[in-house]
C-alpha positions as CSV (number, residue, x, y, z in Angstrom):
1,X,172.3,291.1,-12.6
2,X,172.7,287.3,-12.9
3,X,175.5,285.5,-13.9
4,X,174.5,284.8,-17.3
5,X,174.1,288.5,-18.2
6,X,177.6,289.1,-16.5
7,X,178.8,286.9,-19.1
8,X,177.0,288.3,-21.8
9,X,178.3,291.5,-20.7
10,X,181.6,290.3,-21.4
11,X,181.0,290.2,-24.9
12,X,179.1,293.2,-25.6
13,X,180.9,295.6,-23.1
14,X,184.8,297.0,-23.3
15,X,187.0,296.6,-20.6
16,X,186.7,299.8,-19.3
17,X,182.9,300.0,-18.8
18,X,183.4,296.2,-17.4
19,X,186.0,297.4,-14.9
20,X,184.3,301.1,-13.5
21,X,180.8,298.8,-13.2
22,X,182.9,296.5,-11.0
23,X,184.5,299.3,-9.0
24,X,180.9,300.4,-8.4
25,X,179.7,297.2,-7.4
26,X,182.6,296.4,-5.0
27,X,181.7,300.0,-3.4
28,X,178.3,299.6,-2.5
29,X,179.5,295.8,-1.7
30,X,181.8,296.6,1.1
31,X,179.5,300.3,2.0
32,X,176.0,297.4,2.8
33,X,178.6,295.2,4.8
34,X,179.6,297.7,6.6
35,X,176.6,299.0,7.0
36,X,174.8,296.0,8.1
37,X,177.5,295.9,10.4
38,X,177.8,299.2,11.9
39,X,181.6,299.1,11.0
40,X,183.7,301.9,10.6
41,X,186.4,301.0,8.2
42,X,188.7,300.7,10.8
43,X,187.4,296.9,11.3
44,X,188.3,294.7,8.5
45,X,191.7,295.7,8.5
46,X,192.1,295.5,12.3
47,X,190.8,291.8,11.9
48,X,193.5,291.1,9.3
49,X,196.5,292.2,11.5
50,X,195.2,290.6,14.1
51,X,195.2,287.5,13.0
52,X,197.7,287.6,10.3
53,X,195.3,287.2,7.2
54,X,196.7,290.0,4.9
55,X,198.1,293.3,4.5
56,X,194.8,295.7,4.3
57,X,195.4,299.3,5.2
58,X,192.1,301.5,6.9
59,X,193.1,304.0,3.9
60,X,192.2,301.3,1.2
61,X,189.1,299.9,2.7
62,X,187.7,303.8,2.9
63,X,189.0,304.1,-0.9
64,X,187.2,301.1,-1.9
65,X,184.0,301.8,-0.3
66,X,183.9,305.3,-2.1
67,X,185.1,303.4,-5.3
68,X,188.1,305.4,-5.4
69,X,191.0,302.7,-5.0
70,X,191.7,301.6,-8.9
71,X,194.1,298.9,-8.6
72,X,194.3,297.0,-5.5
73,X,196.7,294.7,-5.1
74,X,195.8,290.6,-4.6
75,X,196.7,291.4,-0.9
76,X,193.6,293.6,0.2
77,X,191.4,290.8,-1.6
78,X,193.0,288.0,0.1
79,X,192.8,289.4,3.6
80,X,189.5,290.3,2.8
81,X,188.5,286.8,1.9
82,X,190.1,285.5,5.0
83,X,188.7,287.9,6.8
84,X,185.2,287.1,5.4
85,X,186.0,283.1,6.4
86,X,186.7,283.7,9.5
87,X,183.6,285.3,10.5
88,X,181.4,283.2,8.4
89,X,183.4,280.3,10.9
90,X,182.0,282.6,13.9
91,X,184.3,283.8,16.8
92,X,184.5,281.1,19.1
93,X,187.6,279.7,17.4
94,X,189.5,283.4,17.4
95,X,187.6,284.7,20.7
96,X,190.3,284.1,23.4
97,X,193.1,285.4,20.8
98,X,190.9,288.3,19.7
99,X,190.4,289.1,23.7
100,X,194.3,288.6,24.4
101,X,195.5,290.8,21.3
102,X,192.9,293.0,20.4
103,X,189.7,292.9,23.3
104,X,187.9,296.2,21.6
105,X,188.2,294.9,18.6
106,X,186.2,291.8,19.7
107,X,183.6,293.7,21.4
108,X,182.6,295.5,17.6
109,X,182.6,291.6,16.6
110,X,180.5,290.4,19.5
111,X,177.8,293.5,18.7
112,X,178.0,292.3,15.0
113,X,180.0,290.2,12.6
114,X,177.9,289.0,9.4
115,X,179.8,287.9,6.7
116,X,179.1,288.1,2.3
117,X,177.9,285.5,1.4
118,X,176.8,283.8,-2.1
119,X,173.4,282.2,-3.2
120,X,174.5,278.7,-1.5
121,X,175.4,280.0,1.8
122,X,178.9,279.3,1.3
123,X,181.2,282.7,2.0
124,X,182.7,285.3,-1.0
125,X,186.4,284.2,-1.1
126,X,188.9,286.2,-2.7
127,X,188.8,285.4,-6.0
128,X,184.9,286.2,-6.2
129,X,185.7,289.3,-4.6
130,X,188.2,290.1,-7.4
131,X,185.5,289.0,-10.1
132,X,183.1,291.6,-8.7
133,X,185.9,294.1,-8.7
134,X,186.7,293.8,-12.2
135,X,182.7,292.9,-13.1
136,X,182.7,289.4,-14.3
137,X,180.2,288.6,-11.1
138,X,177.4,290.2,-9.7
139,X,176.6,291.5,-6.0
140,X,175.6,288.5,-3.9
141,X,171.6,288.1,-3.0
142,X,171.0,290.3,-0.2
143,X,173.8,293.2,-1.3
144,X,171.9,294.4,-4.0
145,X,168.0,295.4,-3.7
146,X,168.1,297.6,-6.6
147,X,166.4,300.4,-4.6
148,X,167.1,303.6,-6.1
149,X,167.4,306.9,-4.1
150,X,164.4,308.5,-5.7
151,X,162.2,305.3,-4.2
152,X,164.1,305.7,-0.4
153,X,162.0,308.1,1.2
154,X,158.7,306.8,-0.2
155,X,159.5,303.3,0.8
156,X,160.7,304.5,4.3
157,X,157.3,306.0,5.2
158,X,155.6,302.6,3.7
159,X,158.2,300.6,5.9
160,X,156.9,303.1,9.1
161,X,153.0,302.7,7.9
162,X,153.8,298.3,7.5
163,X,156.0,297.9,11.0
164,X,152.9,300.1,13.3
165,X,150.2,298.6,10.8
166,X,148.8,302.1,11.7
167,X,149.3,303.0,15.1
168,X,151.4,306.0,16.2
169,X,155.0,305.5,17.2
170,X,154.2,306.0,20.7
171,X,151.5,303.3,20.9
172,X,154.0,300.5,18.9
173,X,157.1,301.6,20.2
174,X,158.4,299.5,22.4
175,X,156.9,296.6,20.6
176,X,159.0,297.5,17.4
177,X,162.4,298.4,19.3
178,X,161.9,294.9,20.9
179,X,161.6,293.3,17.2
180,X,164.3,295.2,15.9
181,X,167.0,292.4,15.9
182,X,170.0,295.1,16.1
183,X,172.2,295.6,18.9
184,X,174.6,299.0,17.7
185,X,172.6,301.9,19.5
186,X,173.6,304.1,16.6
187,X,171.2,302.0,14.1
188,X,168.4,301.6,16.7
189,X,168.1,304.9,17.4
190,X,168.3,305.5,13.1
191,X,165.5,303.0,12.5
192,X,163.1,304.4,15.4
193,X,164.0,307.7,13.8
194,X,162.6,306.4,10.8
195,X,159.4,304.9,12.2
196,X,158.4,307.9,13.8
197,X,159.0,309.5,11.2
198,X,161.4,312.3,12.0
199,X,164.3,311.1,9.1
200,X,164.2,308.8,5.9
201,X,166.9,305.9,4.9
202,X,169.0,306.9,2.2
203,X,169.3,303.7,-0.5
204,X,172.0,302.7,0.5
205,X,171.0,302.9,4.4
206,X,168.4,301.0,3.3
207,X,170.2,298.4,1.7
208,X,172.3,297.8,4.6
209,X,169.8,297.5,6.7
210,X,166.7,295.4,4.4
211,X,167.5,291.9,6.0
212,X,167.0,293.3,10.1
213,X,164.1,294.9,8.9
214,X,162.6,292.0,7.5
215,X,163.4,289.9,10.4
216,X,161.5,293.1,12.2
217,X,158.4,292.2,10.0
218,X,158.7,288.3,10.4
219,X,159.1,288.9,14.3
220,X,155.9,291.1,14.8
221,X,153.9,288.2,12.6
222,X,153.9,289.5,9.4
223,X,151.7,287.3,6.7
224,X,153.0,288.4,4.2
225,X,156.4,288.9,2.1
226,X,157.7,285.8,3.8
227,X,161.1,286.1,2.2
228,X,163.1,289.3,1.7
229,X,162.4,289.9,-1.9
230,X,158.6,289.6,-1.4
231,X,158.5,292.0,1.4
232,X,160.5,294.8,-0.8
233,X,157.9,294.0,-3.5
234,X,155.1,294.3,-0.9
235,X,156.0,297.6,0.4
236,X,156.9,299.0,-3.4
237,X,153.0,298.5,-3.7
238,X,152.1,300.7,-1.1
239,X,154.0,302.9,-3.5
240,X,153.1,306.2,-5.9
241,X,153.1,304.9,-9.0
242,X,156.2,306.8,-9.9
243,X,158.1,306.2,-7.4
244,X,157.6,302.4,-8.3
245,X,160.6,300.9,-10.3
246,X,160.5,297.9,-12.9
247,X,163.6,296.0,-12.5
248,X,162.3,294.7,-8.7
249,X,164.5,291.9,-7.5
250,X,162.8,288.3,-8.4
């Protein structure tokens, strides 16, 4: 959903069907950062005592990825947005107070620390996080692929069938698990999982995972789907019919 139609939502919606689509949003929102992260929720509000950014309690950031936390005070967004800053910055600035305060902590952020960030690049502060909570702003570009749970499976197996470009696991193996850009053994051994096809991503799994995989197919010298969007679309071709949806990402 685009700005505009936010807005327009505004006028045609009630509050209440503004605010539960928000609580949604922000949900899947911090479930793909996580995701793409390999986080347990233990992380962002480690990060936030740490380094004094917010009051943020493990509880509330597993209640807000379930979309069960209803009013969260201005605290957990501002010490999310911090939080979110300082990452964007990268960890050279906080690495030696990280390693002197909090060293394990550090090592989850050395394996992984992406940030959510908008269309320009520039990182979700606070107050944009709020807006999506209460759903005057849509998911940033790369939190929200619109895949639905019905399509997961199908495009799973047409994700398998692009990455080998037909060959059996065991013959593109180790030149996929080299491509794979992720570090977290957890989500190497789900995505070669996947390619051999022993399990399928779940939606969400998937998008959580949607930008790696991409850099996967860029890195084996794909031709095609040069940017994220056009690769989704490309595999959604390979598609049943049905499983296809209409409201792919532009």
């Amino acid at each position: 959903m685009t700005k505009e139609e936010v807005v327009s939502d505004h006028v045609t919606k009630g509050y209440r069907d503004r605010l539960d689509e928000g609580r949604r949003a922000m949900a899947h929102l911090i479930h793909v950062w996580h995701e793409r992260n390999g986080w347990s929720h233990k992380v962002l509000p480690a990060l936030a005592d740490a380094l004094d950014l917010g009051r943020v309690h493990n509880s509330q950031i597993s209640n807000l990825r379930n979309g069960k936390l209803a009013s969260p005070g201005p605290e957990v967004f501002l010490a999310l947005g911090q939080a979110n800053a300082i990452l964007n910055a990268g960890l050279d600035p906080i690495q030696e107070h990280l390693a002197e305060v909090h060293p394990d902590l550090l090592k989850v952020l050395k394996v992984s620390a992406v940030p959510v960030v908008s269309a320009n690049g520039t990182p979700l502060g606070a107050g944009e996080l709020l807006e999506i909570f209460v759903g005057l702003a849509p998911l940033p570009p790369g939190f929200d692929w619109r895949i639905d749970p019905v399509e997961a499976a199908a495009l799973s197996a047409a994700l398998a069938d692009s990455l080998c470009r037909g060959q059996s696991w065991r013959q593109c193996r180790d030149q996929l698990m080299s491509a794979y850009p992720v570090g977290k053994s957890q989500r190497r051994e789900r995505f070669a999982a996947v390619m051999a096809g022993l399990r399928d991503y779940s939606a969400e799994e998937l998008d959580g995972e949607f930008l790696d995989l991409h850099a996967t197919y860029l890195a084996l010298d794909g031709q095609n789907g040069k940017t994220p969007a056009a690769f989704l679309e490309e595999l959604r071709r390979r598609l049943p019919s049905q499983s296809t949806r209409d409201d792919q990402p532009e």
